[in-house]
Phi, psi and omega in degrees: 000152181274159198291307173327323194276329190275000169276299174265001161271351167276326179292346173265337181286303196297327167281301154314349161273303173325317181300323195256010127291323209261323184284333217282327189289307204291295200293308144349302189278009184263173216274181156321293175286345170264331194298316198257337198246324164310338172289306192304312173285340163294324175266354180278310195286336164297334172241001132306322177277008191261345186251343150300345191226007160278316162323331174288298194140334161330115150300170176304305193341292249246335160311283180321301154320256261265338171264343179082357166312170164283171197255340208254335162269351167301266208303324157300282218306289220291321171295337182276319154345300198278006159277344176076005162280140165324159136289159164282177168282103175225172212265162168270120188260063190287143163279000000 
């Protein structure tokens, strides 16, 4: 991938995490069920755009800086992908 594409699949990661920062207070004062299915769709959308720019040429490192993640759930999303597995459910783990 050219460098321009793999730029801007990192800029889409950094937004989504920002969003599912920006979110977090709003979605925290909302019921139990909006609390769970908005984290939830917020880290869905944070680890699709993390497997495009991994898909891109993104190192884990920089998925990580960039996603604000631990390096170590970068690389489950990316193993479960190249497995064709669902992810499990797990808690998001911000640095």
């Amino acid at each position: 991938m050219n460098d321009r594409h793999l730029q801007e699949a990192r800029l889409l990661v950094r937004q989504a995490a920002d969003q599912l920062t920006e979110d977090a207070q709003a979605m925290t004062a909302a019921s139990a069920e909006a609390l769970v299915a908005g984290r939830a769709t917020r880290a869905g959308d944070l680890r699709l755009a993390v497997l495009a720019a991994w898909c891109a040429g993104a190192s884990r490192e920089a998925l990580a800086r960039d996603a604000r993640v631990k390096t170590g759930l970068i690389e489950e999303w990316i193993a479960a992908n190249d497995l064709g597995q669902t992810l499990a459910r797990k808690p998001l783990t911000l640095q």
